[in-house]
C-alpha positions in Angstrom: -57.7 -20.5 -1.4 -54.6 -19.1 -3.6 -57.2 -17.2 -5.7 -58.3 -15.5 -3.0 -55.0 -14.8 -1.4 -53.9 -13.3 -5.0 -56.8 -11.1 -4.9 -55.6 -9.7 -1.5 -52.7 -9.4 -3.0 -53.5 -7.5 -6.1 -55.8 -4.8 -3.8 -52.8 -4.6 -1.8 -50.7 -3.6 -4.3 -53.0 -0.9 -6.0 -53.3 0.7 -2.6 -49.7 0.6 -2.5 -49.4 2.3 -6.0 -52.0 4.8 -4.6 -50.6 5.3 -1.4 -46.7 5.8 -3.6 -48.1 8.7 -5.3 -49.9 10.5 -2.6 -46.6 10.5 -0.8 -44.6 11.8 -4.1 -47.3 14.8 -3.9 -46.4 15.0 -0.4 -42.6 15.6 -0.9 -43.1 17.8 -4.4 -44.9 20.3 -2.0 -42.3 19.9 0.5 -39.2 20.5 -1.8 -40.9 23.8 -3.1 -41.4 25.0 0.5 -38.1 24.0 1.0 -36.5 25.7 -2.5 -38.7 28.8 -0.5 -36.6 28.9 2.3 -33.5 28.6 0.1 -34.0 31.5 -1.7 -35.3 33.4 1.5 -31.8 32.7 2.8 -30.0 33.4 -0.6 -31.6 37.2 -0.6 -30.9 37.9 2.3 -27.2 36.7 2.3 -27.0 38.7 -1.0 -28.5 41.6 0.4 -26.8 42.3 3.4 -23.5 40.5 3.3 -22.7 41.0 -0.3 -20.5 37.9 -0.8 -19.7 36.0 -3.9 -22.2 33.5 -4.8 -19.3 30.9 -4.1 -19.4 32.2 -0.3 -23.2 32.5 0.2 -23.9 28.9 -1.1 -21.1 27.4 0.8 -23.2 29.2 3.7 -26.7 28.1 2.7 -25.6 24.2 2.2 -25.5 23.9 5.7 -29.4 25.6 6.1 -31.3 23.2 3.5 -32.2 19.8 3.2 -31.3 17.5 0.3 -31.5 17.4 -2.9 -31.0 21.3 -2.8 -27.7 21.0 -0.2 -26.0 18.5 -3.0 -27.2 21.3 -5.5 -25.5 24.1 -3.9 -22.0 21.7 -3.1 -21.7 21.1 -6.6 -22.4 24.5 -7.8 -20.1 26.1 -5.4 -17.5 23.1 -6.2 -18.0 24.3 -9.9 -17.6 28.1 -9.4 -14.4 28.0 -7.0 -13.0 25.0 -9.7 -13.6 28.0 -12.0 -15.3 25.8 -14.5 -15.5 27.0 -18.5 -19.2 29.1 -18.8 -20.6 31.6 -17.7 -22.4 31.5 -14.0 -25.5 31.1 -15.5 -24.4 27.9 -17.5 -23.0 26.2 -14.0 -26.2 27.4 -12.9 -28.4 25.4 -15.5 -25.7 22.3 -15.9 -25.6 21.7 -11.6 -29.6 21.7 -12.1 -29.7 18.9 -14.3 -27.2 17.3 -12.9 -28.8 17.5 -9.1 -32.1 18.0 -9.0 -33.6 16.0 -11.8 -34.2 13.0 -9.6 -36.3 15.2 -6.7 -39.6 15.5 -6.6 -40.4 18.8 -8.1 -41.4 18.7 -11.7 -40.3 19.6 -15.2 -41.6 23.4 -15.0 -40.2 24.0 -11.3 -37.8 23.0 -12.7 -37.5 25.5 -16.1 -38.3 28.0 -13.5 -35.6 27.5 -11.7 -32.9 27.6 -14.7 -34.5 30.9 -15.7 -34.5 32.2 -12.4 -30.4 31.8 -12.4 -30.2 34.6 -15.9 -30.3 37.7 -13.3 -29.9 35.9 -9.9 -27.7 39.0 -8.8 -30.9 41.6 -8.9 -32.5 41.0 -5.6 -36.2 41.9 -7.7 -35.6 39.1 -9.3 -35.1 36.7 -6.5 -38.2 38.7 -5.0 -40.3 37.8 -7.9 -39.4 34.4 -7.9 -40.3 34.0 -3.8 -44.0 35.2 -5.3 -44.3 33.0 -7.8 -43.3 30.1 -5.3 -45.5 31.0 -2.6 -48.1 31.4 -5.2 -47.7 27.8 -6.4 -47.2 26.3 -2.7 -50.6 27.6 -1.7 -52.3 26.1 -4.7 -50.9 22.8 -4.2 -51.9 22.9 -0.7 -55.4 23.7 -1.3 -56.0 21.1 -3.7 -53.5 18.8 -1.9 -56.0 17.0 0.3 -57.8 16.4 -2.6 -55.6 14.6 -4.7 -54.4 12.3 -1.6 -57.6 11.1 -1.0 -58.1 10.4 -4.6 -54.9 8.9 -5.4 -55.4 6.7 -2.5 -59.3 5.7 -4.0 -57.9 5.3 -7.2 -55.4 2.8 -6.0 -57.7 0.3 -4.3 -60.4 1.0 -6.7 -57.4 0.1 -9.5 -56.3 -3.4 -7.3 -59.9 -4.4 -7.1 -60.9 -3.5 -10.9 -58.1 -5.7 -11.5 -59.2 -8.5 -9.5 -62.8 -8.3 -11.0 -61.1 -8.1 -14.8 -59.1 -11.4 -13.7 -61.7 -13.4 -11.5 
């Protein structure tokens, strides 16, 4: 009776496992939508209102959803504390320090640090929105995709598992 109960077990566990990364896929696509918004909001406020960065991300904290509202505290926190470097610098150093632990991967990531070098020209900014857009609707069409086979590949793990072991 144990064995059997283990072996429940053990498929449970792989279609927990599956159903842990679907959801991480889930929130990676949300986090770029919502790094979209940001820098919606950040061009705009640059655009028309002309503020120091200090000003517009002191704004834009209050508009976004974590990780990227603890991102824009500490950069602001670091750019009134007049911090040693250069804006770009505070710019890279608050992205390591913030938003390694969310969802979005390495090469959001690099994109983002590069995207900080000329932050001031609103092109730049506008070519960034592109290549985010670009990247959320590639996700999304395969998205479906790899949900359903993370999820497969979870329960088909638990009971490859169970066979190996029985």
């Amino acid at each position: 009776m144990s064995k059997w109960i283990g072996c429940i077990l053990i498929i449970a566990a792989g279609a927990g496992i599956g159903m842990s990364r679907s959801e991480d896929l889930k929130k990676h696509l949300e986090q770029l939508e919502e790094l979209k918004k940001l820098f919606y909001l950040l061009r705009s406020e640059l655009a028309y209102t002309k503020a120091p960065f200090a000003e517009v991300f002191e704004k834009l904290e209050y508009k976004v959803a974590s990780p990227f509202r603890e991102w824009l505290l500490c950069m602001r926190g670091k750019l009134v504390g007049r911090q040693t470097g250069s804006f770009w610098e505070i710019w890279r150093s608050t992205i390591s320090e913030k938003l390694t632990k969310s969802k979005l991967k390495e090469e959001d990531l690099e994109e983002l640090r590069n995207v900080g070098k000329n932050l001031e020209y609103i092109e730049n900014i506008d070519l960034y929105i592109q290549q985010l857009e670009y990247k959320i609707t590639q996700i999304r069409q395969s998205y479906q995709t790899k949900r359903k086979l993370c999820r497969s590949l979870g329960i088909m793990g638990g009971i490859f598992l169970v066979i190996l072991l029985l």
